[in-house]
C-alpha positions as CSV (number, residue, x, y, z in Angstrom):
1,X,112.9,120.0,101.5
2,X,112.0,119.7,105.4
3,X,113.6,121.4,107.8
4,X,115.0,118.8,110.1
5,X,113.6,119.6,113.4
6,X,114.3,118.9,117.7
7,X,111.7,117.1,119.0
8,X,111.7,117.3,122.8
9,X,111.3,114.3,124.8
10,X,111.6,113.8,128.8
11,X,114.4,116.6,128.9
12,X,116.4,114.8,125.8
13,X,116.4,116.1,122.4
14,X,116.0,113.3,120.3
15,X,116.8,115.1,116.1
16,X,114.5,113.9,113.6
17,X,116.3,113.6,109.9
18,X,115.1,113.4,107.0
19,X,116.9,112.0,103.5
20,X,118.5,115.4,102.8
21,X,120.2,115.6,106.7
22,X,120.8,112.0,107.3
23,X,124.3,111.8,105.9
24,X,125.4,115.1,107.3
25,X,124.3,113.9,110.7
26,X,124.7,110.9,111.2
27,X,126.9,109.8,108.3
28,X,129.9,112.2,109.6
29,X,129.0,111.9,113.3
30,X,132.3,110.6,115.5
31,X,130.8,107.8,118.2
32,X,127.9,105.8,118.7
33,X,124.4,106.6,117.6
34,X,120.8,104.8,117.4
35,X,118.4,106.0,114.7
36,X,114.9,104.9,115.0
37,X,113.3,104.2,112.1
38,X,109.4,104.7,112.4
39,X,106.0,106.0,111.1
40,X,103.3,107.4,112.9
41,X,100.7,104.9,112.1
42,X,102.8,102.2,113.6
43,X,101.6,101.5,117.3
44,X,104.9,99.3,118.0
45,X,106.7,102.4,116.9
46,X,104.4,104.0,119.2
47,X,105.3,102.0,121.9
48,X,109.1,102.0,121.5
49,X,109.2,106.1,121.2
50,X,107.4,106.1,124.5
51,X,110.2,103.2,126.0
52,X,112.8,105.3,124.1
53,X,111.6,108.8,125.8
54,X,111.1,107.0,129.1
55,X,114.8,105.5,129.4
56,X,116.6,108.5,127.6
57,X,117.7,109.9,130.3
58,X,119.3,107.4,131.8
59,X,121.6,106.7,128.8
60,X,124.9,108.1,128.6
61,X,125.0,111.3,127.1
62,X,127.5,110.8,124.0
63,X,125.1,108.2,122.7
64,X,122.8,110.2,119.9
65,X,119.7,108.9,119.5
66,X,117.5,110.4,115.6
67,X,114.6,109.3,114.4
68,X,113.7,109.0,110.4
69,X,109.7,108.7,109.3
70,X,110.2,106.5,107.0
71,X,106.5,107.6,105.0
72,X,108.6,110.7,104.3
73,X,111.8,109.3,104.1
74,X,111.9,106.3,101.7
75,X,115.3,106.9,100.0
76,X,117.6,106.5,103.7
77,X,115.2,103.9,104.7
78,X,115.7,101.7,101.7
79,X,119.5,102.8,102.2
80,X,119.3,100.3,105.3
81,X,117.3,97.9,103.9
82,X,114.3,99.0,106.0
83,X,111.4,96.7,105.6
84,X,109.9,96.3,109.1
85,X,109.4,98.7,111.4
86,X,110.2,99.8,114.5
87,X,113.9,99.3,113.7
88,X,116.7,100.5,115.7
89,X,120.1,101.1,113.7
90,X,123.1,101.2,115.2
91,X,126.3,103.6,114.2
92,X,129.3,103.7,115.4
93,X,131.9,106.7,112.9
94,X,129.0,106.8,110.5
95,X,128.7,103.0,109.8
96,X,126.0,101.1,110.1
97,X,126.8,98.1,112.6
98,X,123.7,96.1,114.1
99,X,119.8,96.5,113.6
100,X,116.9,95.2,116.0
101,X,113.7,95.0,115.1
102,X,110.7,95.5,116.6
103,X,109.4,97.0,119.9
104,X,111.0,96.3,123.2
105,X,109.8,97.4,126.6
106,X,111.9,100.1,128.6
107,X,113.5,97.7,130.8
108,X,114.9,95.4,127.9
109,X,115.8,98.7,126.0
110,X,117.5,100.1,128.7
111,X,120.1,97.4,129.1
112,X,120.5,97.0,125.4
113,X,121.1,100.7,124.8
114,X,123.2,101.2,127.8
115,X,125.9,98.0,126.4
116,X,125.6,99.2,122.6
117,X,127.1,102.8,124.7
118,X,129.3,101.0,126.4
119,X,131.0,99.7,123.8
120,X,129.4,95.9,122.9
121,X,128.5,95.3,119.5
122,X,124.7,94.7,118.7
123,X,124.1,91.4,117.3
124,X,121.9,91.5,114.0
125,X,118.2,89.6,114.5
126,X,118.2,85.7,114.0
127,X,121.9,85.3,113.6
128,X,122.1,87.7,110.2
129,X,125.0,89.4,109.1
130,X,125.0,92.5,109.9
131,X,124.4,95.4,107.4
């Protein structure tokens, strides 16, 4: 089992989980939180950790924000139905409530981020139900 480890972006910790940490973070956390589902290989994944680490922060600071490799997590990935990636998840008391896909730039980000904090629910992509 990995360690789950603080990776240090721009002044903001951002916690990378991994399938044995997820539910104990996340799942019991009380408020809103965005988990970034990624892989290394992935440049859009790339290029949204660089937009997330640029705008981070700005955000509000009882917003969480984890990332999960999903490589080396498959099990809480397929949990979310994880198929495409980047994909943002968003919590609010442990439950999943919205998902966007793909990479955004900082700007878009920003304002999306800073609402989901805010309190507006995150529409799912393409008019699905949300998970």
């Amino acid at each position: 089992m990995r360690q789950e480890q603080q990776v240090q972006h721009t002044g903001l910790r951002f916690q990378t989980l991994d399938d044995a940490s997820f539910d104990t973070v996340v799942g019991r956390r009380r408020g809103r939180a965005v988990v970034d589902f990624w892989a290394p290989w992935c440049a859009p994944c790339r290029f949204l950790g660089e937009a997330l680490e640029q705008i981070a922060p700005e955000l509000p600071a009882e917003l969480a924000i984890y990332k999960v490799n999903v490589d080396e997590n498959p099990v809480t990935a397929g949990r979310f139905g994880i198929r495409s990636i980047p994909a943002l998840v968003f919590f609010e008391d442990g439950r999943p409530l919205g998902m966007l896909l793909g990479a955004r730039p900082a700007p878009v980000l920003r304002e999306i981020l800073a609402r989901f904090a805010a309190g507006e629910r995150i529409a799912p992509p393409d008019g699905a139900a949300a998970r």
